[in-house]
C-alpha positions in Angstrom: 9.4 2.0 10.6 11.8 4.5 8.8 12.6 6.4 6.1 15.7 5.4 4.1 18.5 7.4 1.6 21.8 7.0 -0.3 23.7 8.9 -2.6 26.4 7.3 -4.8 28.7 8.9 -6.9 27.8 12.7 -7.4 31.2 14.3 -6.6 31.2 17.4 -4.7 27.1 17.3 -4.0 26.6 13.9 -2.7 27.1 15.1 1.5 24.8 18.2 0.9 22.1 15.6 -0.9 22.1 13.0 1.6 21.0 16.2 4.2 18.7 17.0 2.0 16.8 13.9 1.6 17.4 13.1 5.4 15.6 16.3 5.9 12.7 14.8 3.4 11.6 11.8 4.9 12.3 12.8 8.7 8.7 12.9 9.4 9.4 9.3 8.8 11.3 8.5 11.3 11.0 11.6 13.9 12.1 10.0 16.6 16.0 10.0 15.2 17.8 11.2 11.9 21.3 10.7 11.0 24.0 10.0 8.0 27.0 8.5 7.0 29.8 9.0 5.2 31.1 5.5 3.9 33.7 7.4 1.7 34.0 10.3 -0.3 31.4 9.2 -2.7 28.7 6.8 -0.9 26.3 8.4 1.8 23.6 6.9 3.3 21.0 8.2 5.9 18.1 7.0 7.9 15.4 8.4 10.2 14.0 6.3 12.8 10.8 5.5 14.2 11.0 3.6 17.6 8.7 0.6 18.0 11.1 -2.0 19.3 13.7 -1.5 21.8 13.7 1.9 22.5 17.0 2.6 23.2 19.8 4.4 21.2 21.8 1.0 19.8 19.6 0.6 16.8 19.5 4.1 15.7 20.0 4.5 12.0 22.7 4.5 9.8 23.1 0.8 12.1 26.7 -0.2 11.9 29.4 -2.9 13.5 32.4 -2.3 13.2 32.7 0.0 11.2 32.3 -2.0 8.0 28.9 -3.2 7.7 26.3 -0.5 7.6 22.0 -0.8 7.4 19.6 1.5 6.9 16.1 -0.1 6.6 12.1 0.7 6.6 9.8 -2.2 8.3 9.6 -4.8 10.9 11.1 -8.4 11.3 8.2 -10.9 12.6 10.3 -13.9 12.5 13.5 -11.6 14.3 13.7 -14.2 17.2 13.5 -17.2 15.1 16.9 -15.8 13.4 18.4 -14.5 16.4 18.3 -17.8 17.7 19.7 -19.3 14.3 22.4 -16.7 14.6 23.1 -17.4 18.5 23.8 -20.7 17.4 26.8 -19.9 15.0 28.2 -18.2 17.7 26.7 -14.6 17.0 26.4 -11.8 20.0 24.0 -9.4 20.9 24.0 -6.3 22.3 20.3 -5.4 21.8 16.8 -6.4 21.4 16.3 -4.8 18.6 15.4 -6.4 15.3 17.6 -3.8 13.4 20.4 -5.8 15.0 18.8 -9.6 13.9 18.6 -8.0 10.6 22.2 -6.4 9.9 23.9 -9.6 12.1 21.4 -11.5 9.4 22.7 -9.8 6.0 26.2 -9.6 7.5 26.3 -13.8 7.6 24.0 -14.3 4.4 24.5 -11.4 2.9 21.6 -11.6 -0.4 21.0 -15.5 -0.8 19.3 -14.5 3.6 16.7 -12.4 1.9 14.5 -14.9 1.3 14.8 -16.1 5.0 13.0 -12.5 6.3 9.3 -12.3 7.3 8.1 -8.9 7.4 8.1 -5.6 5.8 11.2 -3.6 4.8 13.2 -1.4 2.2 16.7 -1.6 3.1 20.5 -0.6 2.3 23.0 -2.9 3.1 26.8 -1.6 2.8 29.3 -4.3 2.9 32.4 -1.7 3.0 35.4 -4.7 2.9 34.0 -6.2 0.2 32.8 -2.9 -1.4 29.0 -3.6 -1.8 26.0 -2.3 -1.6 22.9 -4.3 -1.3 19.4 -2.9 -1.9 15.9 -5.1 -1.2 12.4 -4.6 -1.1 10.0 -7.1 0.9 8.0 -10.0 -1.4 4.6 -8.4 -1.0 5.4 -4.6 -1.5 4.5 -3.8 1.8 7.7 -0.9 2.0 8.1 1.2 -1.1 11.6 2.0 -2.4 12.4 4.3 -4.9 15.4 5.2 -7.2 17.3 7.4 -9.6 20.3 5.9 -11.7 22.6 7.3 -14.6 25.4 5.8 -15.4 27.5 5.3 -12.8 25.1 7.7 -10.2 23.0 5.9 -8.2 20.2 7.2 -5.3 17.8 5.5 -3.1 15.1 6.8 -1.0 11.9 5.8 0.6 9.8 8.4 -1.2 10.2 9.5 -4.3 10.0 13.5 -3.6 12.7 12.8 -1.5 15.2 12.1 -4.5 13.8 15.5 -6.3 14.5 17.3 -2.8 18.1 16.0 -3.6 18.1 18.8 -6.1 20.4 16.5 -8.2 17.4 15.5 -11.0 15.0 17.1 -12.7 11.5 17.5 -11.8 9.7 16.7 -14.4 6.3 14.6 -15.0 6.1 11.0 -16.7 3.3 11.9 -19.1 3.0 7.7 -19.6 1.6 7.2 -16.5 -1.6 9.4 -17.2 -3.2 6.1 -18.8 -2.7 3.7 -16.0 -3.4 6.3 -13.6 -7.1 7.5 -14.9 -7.8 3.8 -14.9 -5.9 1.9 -12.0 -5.5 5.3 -9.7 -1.6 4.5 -10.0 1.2 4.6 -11.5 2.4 1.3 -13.5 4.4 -1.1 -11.9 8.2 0.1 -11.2 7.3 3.6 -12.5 6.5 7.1 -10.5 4.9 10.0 -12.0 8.0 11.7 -11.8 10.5 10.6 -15.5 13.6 10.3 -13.9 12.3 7.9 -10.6 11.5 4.8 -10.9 10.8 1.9 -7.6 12.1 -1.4 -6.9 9.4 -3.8 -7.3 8.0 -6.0 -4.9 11.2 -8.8 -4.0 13.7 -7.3 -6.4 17.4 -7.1 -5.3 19.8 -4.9 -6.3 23.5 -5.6 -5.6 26.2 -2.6 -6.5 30.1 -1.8 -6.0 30.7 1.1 -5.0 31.3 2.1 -8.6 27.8 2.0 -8.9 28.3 -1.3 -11.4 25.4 -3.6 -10.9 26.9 -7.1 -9.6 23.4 -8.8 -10.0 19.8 -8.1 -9.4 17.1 -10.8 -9.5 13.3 -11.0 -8.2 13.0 -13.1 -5.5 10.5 -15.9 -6.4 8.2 -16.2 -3.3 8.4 -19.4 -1.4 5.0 -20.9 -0.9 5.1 -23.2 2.3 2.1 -25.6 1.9 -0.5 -26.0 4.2 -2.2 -29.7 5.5 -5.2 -28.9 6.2 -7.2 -25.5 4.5 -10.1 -24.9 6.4 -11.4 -22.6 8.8 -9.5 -23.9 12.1 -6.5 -23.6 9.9 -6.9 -20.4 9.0 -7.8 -19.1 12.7 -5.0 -20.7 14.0 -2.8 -18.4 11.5 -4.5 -15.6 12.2 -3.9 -15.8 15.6 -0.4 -16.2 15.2 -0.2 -13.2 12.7 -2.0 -11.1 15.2 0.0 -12.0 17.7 3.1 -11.1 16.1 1.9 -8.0 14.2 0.8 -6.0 17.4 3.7 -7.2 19.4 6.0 -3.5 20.2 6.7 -1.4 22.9 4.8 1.6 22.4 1.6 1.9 21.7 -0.7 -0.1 19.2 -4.3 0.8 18.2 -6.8 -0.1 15.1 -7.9 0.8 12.1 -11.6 0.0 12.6 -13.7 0.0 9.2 -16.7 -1.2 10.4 -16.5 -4.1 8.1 -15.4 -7.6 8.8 -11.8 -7.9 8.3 -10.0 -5.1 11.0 -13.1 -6.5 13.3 -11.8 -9.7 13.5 -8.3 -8.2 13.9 -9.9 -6.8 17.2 -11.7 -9.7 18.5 -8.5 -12.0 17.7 -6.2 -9.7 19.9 -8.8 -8.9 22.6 -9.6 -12.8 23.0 -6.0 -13.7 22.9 -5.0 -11.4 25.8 -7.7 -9.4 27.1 -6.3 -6.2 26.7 -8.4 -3.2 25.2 -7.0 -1.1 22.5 -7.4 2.3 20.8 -9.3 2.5 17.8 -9.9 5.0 14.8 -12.7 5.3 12.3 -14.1 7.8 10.3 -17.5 9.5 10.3 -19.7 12.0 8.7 -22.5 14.0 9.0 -25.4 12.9 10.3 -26.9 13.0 6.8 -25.0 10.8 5.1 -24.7 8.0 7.7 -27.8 6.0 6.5 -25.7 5.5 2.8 -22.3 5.2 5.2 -23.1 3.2 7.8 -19.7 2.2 8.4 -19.1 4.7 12.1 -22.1 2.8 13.3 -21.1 -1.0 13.1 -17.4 0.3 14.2 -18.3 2.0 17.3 -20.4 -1.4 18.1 -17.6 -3.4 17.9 -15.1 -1.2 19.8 -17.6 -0.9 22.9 -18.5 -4.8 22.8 -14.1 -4.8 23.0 -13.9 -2.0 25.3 -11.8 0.0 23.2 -10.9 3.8 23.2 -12.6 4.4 20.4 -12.1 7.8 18.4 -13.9 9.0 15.2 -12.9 11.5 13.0 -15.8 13.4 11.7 -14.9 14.5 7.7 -16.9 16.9 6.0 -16.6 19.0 2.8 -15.0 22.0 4.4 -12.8 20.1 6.4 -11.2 18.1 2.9 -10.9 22.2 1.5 -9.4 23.7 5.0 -6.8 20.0 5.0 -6.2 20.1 1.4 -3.0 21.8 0.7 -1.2 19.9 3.5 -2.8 17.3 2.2 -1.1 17.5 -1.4 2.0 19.1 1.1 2.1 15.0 2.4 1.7 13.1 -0.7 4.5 11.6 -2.2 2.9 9.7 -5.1 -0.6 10.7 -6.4 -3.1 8.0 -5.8 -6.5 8.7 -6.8 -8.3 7.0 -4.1 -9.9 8.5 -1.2 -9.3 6.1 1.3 -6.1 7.6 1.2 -7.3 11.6 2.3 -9.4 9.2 4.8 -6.3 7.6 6.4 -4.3 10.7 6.1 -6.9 12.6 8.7 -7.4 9.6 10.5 -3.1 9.1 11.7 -3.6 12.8 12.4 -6.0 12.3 15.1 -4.0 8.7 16.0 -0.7 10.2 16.8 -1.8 11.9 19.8 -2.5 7.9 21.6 -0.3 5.4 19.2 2.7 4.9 16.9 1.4 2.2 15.2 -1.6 1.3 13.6 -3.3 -1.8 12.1 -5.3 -2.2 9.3 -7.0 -5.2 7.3 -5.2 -4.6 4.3 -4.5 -7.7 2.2 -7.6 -9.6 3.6 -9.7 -8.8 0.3 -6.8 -9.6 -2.1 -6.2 -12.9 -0.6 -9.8 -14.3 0.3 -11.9 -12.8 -2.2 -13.3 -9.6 -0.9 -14.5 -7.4 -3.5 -17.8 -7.5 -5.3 -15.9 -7.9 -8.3 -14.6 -11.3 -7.2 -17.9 -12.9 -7.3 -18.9 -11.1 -10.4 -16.1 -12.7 -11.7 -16.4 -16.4 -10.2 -19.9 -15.6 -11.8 -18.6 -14.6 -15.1 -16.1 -18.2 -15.5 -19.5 -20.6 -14.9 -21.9 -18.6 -16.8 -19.5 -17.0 -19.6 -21.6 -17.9 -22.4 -24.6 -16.5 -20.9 -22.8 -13.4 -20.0 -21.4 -12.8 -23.4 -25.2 -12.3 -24.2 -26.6 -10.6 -21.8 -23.3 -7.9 -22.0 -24.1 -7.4 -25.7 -27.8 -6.4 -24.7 -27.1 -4.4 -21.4 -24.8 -2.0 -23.3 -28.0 -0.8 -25.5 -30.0 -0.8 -22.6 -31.2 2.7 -20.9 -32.4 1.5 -17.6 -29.4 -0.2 -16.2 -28.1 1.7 -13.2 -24.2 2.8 -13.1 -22.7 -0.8 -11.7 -24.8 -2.3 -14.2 -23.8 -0.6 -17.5 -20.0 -0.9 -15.8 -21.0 -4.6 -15.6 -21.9 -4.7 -19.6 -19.1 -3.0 -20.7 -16.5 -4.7 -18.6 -17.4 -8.2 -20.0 -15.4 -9.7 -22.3 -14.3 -12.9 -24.4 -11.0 -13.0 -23.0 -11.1 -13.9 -19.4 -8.1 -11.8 -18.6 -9.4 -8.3 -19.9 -12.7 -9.3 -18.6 -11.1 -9.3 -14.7 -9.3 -6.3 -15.6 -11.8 -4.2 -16.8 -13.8 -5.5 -13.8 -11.0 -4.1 -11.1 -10.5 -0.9 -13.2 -13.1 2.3 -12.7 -14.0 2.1 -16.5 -13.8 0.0 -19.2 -10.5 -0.2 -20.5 -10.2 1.0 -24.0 -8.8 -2.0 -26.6 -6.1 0.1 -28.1 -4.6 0.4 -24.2 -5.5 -3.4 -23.2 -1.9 -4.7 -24.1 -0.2 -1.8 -22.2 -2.0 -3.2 -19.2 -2.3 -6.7 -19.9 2.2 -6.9 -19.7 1.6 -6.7 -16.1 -1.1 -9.7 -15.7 -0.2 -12.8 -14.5 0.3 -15.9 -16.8 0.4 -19.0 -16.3 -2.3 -19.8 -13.8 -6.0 -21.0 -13.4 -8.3 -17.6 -14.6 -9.3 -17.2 -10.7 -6.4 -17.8 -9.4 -4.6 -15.2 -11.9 -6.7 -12.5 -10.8 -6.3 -12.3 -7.6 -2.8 -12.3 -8.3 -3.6 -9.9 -9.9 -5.3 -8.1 -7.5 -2.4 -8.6 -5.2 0.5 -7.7 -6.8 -0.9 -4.4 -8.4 -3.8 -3.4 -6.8 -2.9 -3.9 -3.2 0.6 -3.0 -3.9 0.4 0.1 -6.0 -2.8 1.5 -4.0 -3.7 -0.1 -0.9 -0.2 -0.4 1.0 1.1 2.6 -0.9 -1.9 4.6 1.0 -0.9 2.5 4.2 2.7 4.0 4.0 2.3 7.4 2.7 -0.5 8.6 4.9 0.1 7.4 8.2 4.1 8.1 7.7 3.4 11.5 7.1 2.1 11.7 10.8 5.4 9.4 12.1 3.0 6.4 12.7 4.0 2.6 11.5 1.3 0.9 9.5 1.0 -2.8 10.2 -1.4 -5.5 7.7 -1.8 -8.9 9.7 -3.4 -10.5 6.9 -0.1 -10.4 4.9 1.5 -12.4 7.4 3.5 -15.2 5.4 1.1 -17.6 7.0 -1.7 -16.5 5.8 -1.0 -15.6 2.4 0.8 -19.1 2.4 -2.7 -20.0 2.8 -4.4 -18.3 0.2 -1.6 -19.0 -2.5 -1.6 -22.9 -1.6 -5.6 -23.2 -2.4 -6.3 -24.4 -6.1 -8.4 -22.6 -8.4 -11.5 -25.2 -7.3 -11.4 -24.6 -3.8 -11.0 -20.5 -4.4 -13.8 -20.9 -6.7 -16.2 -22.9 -4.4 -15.4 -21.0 -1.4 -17.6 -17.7 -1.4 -16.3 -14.4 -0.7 -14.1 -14.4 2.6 -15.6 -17.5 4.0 -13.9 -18.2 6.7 -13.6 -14.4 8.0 -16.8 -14.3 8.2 -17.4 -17.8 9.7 -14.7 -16.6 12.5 -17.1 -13.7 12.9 -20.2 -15.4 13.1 -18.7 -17.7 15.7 -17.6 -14.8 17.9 -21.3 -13.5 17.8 -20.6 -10.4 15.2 -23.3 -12.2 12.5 -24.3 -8.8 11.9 -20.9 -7.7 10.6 -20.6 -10.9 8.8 -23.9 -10.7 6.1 -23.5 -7.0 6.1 -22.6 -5.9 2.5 -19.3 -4.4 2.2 -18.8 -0.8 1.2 -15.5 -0.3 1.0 -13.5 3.0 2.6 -14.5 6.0 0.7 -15.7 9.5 1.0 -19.3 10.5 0.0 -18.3 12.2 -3.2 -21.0 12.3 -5.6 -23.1 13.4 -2.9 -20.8 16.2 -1.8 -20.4 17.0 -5.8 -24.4 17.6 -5.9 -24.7 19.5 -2.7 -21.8 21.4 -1.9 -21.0 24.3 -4.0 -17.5 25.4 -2.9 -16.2 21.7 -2.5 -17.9 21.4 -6.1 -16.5 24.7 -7.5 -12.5 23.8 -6.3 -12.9 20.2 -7.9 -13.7 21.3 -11.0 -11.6 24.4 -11.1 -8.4 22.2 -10.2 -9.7 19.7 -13.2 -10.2 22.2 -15.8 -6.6 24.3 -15.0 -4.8 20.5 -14.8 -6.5 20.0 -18.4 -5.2 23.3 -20.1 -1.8 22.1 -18.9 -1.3 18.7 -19.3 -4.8 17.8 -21.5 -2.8 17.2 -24.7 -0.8 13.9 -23.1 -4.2 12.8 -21.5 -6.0 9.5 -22.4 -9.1 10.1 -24.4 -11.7 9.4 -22.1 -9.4 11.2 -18.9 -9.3 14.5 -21.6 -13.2 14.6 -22.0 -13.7 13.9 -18.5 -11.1 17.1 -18.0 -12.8 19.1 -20.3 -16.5 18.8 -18.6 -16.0 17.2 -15.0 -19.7 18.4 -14.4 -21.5 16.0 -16.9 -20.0 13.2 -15.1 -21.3 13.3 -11.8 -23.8 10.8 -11.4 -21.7 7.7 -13.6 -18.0 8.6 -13.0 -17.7 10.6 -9.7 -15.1 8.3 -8.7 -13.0 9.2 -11.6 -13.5 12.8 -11.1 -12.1 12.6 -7.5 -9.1 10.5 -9.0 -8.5 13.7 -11.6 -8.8 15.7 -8.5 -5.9 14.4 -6.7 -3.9 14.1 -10.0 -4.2 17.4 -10.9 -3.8 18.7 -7.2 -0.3 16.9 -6.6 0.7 18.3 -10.3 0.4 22.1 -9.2 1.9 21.4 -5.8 5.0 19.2 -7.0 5.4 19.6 -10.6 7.4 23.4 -11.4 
């Protein structure tokens, strides 16, 4: 895990502006930090965090000599599978490193090997004979990858404050992205809040010469390997293997244990494979809130029944105020979701045992997870029904907050019913197209939204979190679940089998079998902070939300979404029904004063 940069054709600024995003994203990679000169106008620069092979060969900028160069983000789970392919056209090597499979790799295949890679990355390729530059994000979106371009100026960074630390654009904010972000918590696809930065999106391939003329740039279509037999002895057997691979490094690996069912099976899988006890990490709060969070309780059950090291990190009120501004200090991209403040404290406490941590991210998004899948699974057999019984909730007083959500969100069109569902509010009709450009077509209703779920949700939130806040403590992030494998799996059942198979079926079958029942029927929660409850009982955590709100508004309200500018405008009548949404203003308006000038 790294942090990547290049600069391309800024005359007389492009060596001081490589140093200065190096300097960005070193927390990144703080092990090592170095650039490049390829010639007078192409930089590139990495920092490295070592996991495998700890020696010096694969410190970044990577090069052989002295015309290929690499700099690259992630992890290569299939790295001895292509070494050996290499070995066999006559390839040498002089490491262990997967850095090494990976340059060796592009070197040989250059873009049409891309497809070949199973892991996680953002990388730079620099093919300096033939005077090209290739730039490629992973299929799933695991590594972000951001960019500026003008003309014939070109750069490339792992985080996008690292291109305005350049000091070669303008800082300025992307006013668009205040509707999908009151909404979704995110930016859109491809986009950053700042106007001048946009990312690669998941798969997408850049190639350049060194004038900075795009060659060609495609997005790679993912290559589904279909599997016999889908049941739940297939799907342990991948999991195993995904395990397996995913904790494999040499330094130390520990857990990002929920409570819930997905990172305890990640546990039991590892522990059962090789007997060997881990460190885990949860969160916690006071003793008040535990009976409505009871997440600390089932985790620190499951890490004693696996003998883990197990460490909680108690969050109050005063400890989000005391951590805030480094907080903001740490955050790239605003995402309004506090799982991310969660994992943030959390790789705080977990750099003092590991350097990598792993998570069940990608578990809910691939075997139906969220509440909202079997709402929706409800919604396609009963739609008729549910068109009724929508028109009479809305006029009805007594339906509590998920209820009304429920009433509002349905809708004839199956596609903007699913949306609204995954979004904190109903979507407004006049924005539904602005959203609805990034939904999948073409496939069964079910199956289309957990694309959906996947390719935006997961992407732009979930592994964006999983990046952002445990890089900013130097610590790797790791998602066994998106293991090609697995979400082979999940992409090779139909839309009958997803719809007859309840929500994460076999997880919870594996769980059940391994004598955690009591994980497996417990309803999920989700990772969040106690919010509305800290909003109703805690003044000063109370008083700085709603300050930060109201000064963001008399800013910035005028390019605010409706709803998002009456929110703004009275964050206190909102409490009880949209308390999410107020935390998700919160963080917008936080990042704004700290990285908009």
């Amino acid at each position: 895990m790294c942090g990547i940069n290049l600069a391309l054709n800024f005359p007389l600024r492009g060596q001081e502006a490589i140093r200065l995003m190096m300097e960005s994203t070193r927390h990144r990679g703080p092990d090592q930090s170095s650039w490049k000169s390829i010639n007078e106008q192409l930089f590139i620069a990495g920092n490295r965090l070592k996991t495998v092979d700890l020696g010096d060969w694969a410190n970044q900028p990577i090069s052989i000599a002295d015309q290929y160069f690499l700099v690259w983000n992630g992890a290569l789970y299939n790295a001895e599978e292509l070494r050996n392919h290499l070995l066999q056209s006559g390839a040498t090597f002089e490491s262990r490193s997967d850095s090494e499979v990976l340059l060796r790799w592009l070197m040989q295949k250059g873009e049409q090997g891309l497809g070949d890679l199973e892991g996680m990355f953002a990388l730079v390729f620099v093919d300096s004979r033939r005077e090209q530059i290739i730039v490629a994000r992973d299929s799933y979106g695991k590594k972000p990858l951001y960019y500026y371009h003008h003309g014939s100026q070109w750069l490339f960074s792992s985080e996008a404050g690292a291109l305005v630390s350049s000091g070669l654009i303008e800082c300025s904010i992307d006013v668009e992205q205040y509707l999908p972000y009151f909404y979704s918590r995110h930016a859109f696809p491809g986009k950053s809040f700042y106007e001048s930065v946009k990312q690669l999106e998941p798969g997408e391939m850049l190639k350049l010469d060194f004038e900075g003329k795009i060659l060609s740039s495609y997005k790679r279509k993912e290559k589904v390997k279909k599997i016999g037999v889908a049941d739940k002895g297939q799907f342990k057997n991948l999991l195993t293997e995904a395990v397996l691979r995913h904790f494999q490094a040499d330094v130390p690996v520990g857990v990002l244990l929920s409570g819930g069912a997905d990172s305890s099976l990640l546990l039991h899988t590892w522990v059962e494979e090789t007997g060997i006890p881990l460190h885990t990490f949860t969160l916690t709060f006071e003793d008040r809130y535990l009976r409505a969070y009871p997440d600390p309780k089932y985790a620190k059950k499951v890490a004693k029944k696996y003998n883990a090291a197990h460490h909680e990190v108690v969050i109050t009120p005063d400890l989000v105020l005391e951590n805030w501004g480094n907080y903001l200090g740490d955050l790239d991209q605003p995402i309004g979701d506090s799982a991310s403040f969660i994992s943030w404290m959390i790789a705080k406490e977990a750099k003092k045992y590991v350097k990598i941590l792993v998570s069940g991210a990608g578990a809910d998004e691939l075997f139906s997870g969220y509440s909202r899948h079997a709402a929706f699974r409800y919604f396609l057999k009963n739609k008729a029904t549910m068109l009724k019984v929508a028109k009479m909730g809305k006029v009805l007083p007594l339906l509590g907050r998920k209820g009304r959500k429920m009433a509002h969100a349905v809708d004839a069109s199956d596609d903007v019913t699913f949306l609204n569902f995954s979004s904190l509010q109903r979507i407004p009709k006049k924005h539904i197209a602005a959203f609805l450009k990034y939904y999948p077509e073409d496939l069964p209703p079910y199956k289309a939204a957990l694309t959906w779920d996947r390719q935006y949700y997961l992407v732009n939130d979930i592994l964006k979190i999983h990046d952002n806040a445990l890089m900013c403590h130097g610590i790797e992030g790791r998602a066994p679940y998106l293991d090609k494998g697995l979400v082979d799996l999940s992409l090779s059942l139909d839309e009958e089998v997803h719809l007859q198979l309840s929500n994460k079926e076999w997880i919870k079958g594996l769980l059940e079998d391994a004598g955690l029942k009591e994980l497996a029927v417990r309803k999920k929660l989700g990772l969040g902070l106690p919010i509305k409850e800290w909003l109703k009982s805690h003044e000063g955590f109370r008083e700085k939300v709603f300050k930060e709100i109201r000064e963001f508004e008399v800013k910035e309200g005028r390019n605010f979404p409706e709803e998002m500018l009456n929110l703004a405008k009275q964050p206190s009548l909102y409490i009880n029904d949209s308390f999410l949404q107020i935390w998700n203003l919160f963080v917008l308006a936080g990042w704004y004063r700290k990285k908009i000038k």
